[in-house]
Each structure stands twice: as C-alpha cells, then as structure tokens.
N, CA, C and O atoms as a printed pandas DataFrame, in Angstrom:
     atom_number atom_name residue_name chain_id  residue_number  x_coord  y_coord  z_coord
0              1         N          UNK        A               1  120.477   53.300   58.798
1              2        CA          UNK        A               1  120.172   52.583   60.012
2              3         C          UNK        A               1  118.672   52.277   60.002
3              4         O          UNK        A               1  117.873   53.059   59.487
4              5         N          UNK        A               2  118.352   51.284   60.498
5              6        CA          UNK        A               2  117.075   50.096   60.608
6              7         C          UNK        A               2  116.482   51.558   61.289
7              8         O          UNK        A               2  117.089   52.570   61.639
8              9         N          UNK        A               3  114.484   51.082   61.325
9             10        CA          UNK        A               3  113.596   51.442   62.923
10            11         C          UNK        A               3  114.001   50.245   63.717
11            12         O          UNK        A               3  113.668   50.138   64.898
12            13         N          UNK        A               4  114.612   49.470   63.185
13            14        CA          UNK        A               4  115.014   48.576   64.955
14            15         C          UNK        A               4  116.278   48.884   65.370
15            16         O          UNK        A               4  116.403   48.713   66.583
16            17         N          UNK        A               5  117.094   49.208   64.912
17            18        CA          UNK        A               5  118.552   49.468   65.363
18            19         C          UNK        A               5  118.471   50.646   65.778
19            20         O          UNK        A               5  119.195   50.702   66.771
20            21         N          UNK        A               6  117.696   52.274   65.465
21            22        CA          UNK        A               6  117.564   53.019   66.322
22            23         C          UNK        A               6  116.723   52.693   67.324
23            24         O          UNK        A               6  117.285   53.102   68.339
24            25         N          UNK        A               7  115.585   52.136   67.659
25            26        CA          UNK        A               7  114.899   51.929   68.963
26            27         C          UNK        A               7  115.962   51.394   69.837
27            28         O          UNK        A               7  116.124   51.677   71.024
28            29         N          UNK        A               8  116.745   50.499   69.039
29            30        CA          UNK        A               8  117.527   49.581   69.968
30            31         C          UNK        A               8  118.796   50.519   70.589
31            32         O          UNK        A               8  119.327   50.229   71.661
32            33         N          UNK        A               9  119.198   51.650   69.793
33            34        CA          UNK        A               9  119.911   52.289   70.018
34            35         C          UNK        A               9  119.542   53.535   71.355
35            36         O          UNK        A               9  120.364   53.896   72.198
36            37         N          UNK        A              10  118.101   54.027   71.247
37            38        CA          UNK        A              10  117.570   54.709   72.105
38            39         C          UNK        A              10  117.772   54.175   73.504
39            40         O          UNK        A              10  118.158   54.780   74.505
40            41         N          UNK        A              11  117.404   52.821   73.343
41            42        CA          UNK        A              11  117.093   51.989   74.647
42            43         C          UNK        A              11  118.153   52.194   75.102
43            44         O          UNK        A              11  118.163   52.904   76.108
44            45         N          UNK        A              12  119.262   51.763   74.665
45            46        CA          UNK        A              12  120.680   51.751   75.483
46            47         C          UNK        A              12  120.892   53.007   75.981
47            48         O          UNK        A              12  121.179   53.249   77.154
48            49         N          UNK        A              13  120.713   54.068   74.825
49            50        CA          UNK        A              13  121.027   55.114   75.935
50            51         C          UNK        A              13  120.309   55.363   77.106
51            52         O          UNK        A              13  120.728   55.867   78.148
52            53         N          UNK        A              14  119.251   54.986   76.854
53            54        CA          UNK        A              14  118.183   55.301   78.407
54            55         C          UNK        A              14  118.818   54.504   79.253
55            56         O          UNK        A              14  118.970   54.924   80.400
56            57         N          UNK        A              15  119.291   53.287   78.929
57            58        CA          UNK        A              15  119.881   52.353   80.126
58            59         C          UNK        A              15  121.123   52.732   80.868
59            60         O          UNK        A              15  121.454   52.296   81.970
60            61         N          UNK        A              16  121.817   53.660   80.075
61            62        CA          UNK        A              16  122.796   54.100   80.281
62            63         C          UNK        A              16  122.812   55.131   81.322
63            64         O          UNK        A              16  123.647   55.209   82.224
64            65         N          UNK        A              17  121.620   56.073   81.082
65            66        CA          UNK        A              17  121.422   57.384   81.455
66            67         C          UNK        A              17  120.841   57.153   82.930
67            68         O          UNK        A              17  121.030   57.987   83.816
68            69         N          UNK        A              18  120.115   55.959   83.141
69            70        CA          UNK        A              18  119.305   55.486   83.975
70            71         C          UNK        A              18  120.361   54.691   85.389
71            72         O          UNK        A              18  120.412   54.938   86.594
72            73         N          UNK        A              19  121.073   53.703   84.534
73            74        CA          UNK        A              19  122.714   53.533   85.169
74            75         C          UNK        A              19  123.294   54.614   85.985
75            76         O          UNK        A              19  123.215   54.612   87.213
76            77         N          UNK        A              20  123.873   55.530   85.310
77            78        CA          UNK        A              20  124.531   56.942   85.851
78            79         C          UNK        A              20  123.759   57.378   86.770
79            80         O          UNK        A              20  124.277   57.885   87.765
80            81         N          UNK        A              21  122.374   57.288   86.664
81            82        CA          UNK        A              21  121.450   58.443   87.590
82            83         C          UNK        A              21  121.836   57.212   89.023
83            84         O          UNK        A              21  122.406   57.664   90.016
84            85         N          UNK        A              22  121.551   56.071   88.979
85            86        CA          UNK        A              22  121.191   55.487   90.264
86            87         C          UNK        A              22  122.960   55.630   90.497
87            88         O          UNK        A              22  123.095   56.579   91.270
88            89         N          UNK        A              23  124.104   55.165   90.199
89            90        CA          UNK        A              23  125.173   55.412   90.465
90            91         C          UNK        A              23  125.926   57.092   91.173
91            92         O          UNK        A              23  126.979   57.009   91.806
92            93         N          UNK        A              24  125.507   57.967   91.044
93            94        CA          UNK        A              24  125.908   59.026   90.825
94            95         C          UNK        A              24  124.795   59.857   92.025
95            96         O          UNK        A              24  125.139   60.823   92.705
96            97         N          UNK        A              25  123.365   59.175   92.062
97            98        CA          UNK        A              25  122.248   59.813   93.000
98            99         C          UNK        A              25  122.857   59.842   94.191
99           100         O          UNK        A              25  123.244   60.913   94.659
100          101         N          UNK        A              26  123.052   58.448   94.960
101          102        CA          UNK        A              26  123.951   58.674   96.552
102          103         C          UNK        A              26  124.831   59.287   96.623
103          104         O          UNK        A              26  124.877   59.974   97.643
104          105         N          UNK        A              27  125.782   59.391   95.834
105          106        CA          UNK        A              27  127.283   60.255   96.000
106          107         C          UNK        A              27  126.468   61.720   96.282
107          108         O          UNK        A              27  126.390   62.184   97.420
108          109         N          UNK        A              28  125.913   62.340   95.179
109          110        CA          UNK        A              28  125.382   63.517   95.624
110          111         C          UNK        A              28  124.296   63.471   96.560
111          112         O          UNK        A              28  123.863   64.606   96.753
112          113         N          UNK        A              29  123.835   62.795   97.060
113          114        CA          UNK        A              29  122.984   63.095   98.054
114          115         C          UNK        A              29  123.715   62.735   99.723
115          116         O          UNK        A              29  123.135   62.789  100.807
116          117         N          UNK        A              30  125.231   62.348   99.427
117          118        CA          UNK        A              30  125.856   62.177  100.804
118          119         C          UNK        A              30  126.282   63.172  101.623
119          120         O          UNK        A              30  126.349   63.236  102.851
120          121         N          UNK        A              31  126.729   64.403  100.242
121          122        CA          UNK        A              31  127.507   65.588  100.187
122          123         C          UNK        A              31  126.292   66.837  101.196
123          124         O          UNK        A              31  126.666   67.968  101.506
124          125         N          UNK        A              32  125.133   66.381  101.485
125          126        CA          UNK        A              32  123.866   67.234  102.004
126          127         C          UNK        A              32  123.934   66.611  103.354
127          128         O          UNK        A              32  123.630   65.472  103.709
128          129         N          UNK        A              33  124.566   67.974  104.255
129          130        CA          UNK        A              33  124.075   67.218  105.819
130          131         C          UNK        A              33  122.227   66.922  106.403
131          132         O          UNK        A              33  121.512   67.894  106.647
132          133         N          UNK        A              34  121.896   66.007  106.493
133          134        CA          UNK        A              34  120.867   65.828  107.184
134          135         C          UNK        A              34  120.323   66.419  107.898
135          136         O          UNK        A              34  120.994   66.701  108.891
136          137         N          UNK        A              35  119.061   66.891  107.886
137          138        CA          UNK        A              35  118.577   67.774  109.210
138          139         C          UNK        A              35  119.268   69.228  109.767
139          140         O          UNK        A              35  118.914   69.815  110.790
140          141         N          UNK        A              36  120.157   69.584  108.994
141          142        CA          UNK        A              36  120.656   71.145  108.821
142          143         C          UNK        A              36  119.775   71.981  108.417
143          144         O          UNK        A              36  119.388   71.824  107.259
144          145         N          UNK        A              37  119.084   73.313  109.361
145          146        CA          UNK        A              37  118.887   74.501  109.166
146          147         C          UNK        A              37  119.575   74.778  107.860
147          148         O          UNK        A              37  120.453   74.109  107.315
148          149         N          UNK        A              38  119.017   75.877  107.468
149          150        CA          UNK        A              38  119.854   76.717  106.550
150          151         C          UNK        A              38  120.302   77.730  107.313
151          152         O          UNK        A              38  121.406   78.259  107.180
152          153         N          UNK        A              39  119.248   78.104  108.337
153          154        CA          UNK        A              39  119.353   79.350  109.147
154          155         C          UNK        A              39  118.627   78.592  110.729
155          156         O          UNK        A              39  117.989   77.559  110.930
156          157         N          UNK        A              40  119.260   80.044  111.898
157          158        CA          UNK        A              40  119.190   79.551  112.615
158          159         C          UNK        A              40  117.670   80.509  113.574
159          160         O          UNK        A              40  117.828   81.730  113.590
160          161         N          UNK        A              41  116.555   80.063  114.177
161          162        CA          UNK        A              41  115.313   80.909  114.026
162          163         C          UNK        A              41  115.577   81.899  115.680
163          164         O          UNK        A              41  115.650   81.577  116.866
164          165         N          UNK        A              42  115.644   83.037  115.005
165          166        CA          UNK        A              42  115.813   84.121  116.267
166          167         C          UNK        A              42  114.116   84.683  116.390
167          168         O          UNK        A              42  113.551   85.398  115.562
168          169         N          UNK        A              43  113.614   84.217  117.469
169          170        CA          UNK        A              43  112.156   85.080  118.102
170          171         C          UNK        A              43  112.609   86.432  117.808
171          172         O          UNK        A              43  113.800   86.742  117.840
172          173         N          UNK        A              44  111.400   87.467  117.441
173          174        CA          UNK        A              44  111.432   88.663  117.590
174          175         C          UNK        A              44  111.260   89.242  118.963
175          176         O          UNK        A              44  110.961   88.545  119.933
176          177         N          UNK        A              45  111.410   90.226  119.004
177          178        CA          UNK        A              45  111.156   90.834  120.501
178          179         C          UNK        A              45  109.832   90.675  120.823
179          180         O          UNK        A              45  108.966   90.044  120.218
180          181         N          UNK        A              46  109.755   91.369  121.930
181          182        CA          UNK        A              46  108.026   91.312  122.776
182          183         C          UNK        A              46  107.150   92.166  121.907
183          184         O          UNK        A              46  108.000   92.931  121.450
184          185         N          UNK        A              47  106.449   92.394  121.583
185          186        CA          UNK        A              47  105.277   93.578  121.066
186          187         C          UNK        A              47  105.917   94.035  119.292
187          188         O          UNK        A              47  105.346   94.843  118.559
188          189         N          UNK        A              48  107.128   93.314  118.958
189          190        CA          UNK        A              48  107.117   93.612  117.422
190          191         C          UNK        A              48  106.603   93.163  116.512
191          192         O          UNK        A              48  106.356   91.957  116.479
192          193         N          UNK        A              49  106.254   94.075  115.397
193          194        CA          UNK        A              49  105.056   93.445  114.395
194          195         C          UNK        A              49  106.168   93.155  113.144
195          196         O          UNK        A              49  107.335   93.549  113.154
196          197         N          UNK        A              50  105.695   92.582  112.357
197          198        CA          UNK        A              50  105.838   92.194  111.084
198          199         C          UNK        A              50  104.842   93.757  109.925
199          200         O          UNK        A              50  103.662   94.101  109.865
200          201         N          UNK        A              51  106.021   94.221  109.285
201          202        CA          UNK        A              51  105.457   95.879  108.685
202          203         C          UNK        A              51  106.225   96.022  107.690
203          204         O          UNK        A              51  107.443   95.875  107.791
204          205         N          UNK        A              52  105.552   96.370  106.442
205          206        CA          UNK        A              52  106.159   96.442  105.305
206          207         C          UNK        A              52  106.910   97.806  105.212
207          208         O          UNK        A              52  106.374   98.913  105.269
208          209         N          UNK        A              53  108.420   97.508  105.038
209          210        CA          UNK        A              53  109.259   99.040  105.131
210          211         C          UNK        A              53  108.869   99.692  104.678
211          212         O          UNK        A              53  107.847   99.370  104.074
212          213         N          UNK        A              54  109.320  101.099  104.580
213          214        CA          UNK        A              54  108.738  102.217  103.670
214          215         C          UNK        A              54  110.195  102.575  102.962
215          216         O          UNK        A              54  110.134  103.631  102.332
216          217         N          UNK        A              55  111.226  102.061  102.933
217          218        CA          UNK        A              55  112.542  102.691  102.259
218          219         C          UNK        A              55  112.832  101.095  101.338
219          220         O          UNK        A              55  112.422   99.934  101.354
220          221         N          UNK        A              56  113.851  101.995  100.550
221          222        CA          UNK        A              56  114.730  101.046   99.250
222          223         C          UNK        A              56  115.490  100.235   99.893
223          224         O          UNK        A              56  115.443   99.020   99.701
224          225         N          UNK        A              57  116.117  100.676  100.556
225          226        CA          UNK        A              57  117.138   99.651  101.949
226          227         C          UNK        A              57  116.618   98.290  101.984
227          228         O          UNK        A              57  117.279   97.262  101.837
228          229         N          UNK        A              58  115.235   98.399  102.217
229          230        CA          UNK        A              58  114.919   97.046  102.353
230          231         C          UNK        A              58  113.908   96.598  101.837
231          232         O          UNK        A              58  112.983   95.980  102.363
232          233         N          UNK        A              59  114.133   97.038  100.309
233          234        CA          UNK        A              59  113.437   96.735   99.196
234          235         C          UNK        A              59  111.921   96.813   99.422
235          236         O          UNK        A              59  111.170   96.182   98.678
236          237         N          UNK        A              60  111.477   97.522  100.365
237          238        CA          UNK        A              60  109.741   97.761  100.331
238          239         C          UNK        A              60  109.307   96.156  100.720
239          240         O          UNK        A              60  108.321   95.628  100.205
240          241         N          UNK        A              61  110.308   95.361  101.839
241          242        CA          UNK        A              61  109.537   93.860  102.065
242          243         C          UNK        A              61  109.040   94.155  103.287
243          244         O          UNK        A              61  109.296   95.224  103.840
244          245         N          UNK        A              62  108.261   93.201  103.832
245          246        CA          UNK        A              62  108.163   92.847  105.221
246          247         C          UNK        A              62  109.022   92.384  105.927
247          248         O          UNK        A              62  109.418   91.246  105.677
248          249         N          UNK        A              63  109.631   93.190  107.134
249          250        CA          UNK        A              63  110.545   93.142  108.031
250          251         C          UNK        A              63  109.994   93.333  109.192
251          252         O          UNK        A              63  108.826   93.713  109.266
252          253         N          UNK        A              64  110.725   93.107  110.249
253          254        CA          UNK        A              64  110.659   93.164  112.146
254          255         C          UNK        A              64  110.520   93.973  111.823
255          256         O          UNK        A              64  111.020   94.361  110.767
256          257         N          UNK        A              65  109.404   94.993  112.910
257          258        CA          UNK        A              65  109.597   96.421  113.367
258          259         C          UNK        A              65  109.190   96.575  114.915
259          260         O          UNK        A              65  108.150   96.251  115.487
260          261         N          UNK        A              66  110.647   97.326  115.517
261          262        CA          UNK        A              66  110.191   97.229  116.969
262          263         C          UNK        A              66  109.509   97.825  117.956
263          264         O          UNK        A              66  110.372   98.058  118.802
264          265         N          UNK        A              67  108.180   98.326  118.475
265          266        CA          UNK        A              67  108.023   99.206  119.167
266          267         C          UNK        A              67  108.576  100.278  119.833
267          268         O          UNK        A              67  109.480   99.918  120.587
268          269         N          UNK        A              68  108.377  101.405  119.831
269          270        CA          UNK        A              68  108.907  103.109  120.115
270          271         C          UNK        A              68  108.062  103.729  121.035
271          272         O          UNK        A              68  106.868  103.432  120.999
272          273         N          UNK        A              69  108.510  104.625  121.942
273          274        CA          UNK        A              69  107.587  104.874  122.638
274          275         C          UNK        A              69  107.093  105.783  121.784
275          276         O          UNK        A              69  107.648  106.326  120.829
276          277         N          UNK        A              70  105.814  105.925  122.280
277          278        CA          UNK        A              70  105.016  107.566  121.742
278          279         C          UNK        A              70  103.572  106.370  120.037
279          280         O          UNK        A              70  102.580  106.602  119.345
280          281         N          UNK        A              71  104.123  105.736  120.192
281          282        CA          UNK        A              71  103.400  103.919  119.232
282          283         C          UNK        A              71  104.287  104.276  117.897
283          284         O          UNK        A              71  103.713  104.106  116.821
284          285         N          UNK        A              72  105.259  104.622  117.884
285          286        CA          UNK        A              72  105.694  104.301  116.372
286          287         C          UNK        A              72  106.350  102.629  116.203
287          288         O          UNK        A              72  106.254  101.743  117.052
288          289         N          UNK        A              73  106.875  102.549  115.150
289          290        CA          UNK        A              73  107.540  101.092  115.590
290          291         C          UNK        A              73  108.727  101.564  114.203
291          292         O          UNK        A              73  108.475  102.286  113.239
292          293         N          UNK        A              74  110.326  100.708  114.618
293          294        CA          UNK        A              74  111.243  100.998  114.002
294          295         C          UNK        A              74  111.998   99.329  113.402
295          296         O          UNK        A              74  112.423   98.349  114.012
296          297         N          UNK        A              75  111.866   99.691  111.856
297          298        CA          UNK        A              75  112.700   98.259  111.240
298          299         C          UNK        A              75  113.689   98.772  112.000
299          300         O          UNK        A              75  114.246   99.836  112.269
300          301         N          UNK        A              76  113.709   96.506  112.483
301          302        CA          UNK        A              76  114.990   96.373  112.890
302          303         C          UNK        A              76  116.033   95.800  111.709
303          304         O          UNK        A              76  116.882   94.971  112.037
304          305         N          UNK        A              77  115.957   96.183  110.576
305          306        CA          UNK        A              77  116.879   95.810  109.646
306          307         C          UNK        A              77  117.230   97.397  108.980
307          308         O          UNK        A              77  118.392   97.350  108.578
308          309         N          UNK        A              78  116.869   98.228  108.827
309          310        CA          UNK        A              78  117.551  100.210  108.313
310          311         C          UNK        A              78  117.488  100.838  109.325
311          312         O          UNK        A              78  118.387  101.635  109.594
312          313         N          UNK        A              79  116.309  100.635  110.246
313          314        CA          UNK        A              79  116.358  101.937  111.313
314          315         C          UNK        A              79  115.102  102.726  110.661
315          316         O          UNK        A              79  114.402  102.862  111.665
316          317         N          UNK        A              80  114.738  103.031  110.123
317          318        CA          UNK        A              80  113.595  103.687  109.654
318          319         C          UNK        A              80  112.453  103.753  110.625
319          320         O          UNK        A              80  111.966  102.760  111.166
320          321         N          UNK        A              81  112.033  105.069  110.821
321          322        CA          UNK        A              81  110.635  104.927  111.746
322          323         C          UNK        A              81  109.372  104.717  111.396
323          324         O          UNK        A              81  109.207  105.359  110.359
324          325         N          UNK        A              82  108.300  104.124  111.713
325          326        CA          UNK        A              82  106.970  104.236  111.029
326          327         C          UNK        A              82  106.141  104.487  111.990
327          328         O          UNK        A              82  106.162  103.821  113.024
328          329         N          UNK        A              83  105.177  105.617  111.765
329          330        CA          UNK        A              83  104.005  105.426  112.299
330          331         C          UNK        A              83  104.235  106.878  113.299
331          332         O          UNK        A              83  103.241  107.230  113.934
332          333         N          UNK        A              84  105.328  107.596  113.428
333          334        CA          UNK        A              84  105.229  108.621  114.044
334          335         C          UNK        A              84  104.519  109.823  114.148
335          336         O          UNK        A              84  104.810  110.638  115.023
C-alpha cells in the first residue's frame, strides 16, 4: 500500500470516527436528566462543626459532629464522642 492510500485510508477513518461521535453524542447526552442533584443538601444542625472522626467507621474523614452538653461534640454518622 501507497503513503497516499494510507493517509487516505487514515482520513476515512477519522471521518468515520468523527461521524459516530456527532451521531451517537445526543442520544447519550438525552439519557442525563438536566439540572438533577445527585444528592439532596440537608443543613446541619445549630452549633455543629465539621471534625475529623477519630474511628475506622468513618474512615478518619470529616463528618457532622453535634454538640453535647458538658462541650463534647458527637459524629452524627458512628456516634462516637469527641472532646470529652
């Protein structure tokens, strides 16, 4: 095979590939509702901080923690106390 019959051969496939993409882009992009949350945003309570857990439960991230009396504060995702 020629260098012109493969260039010429490349091209087509790009035209091809390029075809499919614009054909095939709307269909999948119809299937995505618009303006959908993934999630829906719940406020934390009054006086809760943002506190990095101290247990495996919740992988040592930053989670809600809710104020306790006496000033501890408790993830609201294990229950765990901090600060007692």
């Amino acid at each position: 095979m020629s260098r012109t019959e493969t260039v010429l051969l490349v091209v087509f496939w790009i035209a091809v590939a390029v075809a499919v993409a614009f054909r095939i882009g709307p269909i999948l992009r119809r299937r995505q509702p618009a303006g959908t949350p993934y999630v829906a945003f719940i406020a934390p309570p009054p006086g809760a901080r943002w506190l990095a857990c101290d247990t495996t439960d919740c992988g040592h991230m930053t989670t809600v923690h809710t104020p306790q009396p006496g000033g501890a504060y408790r993830c609201a995702n294990c229950g765990h106390t901090k600060g007692d």
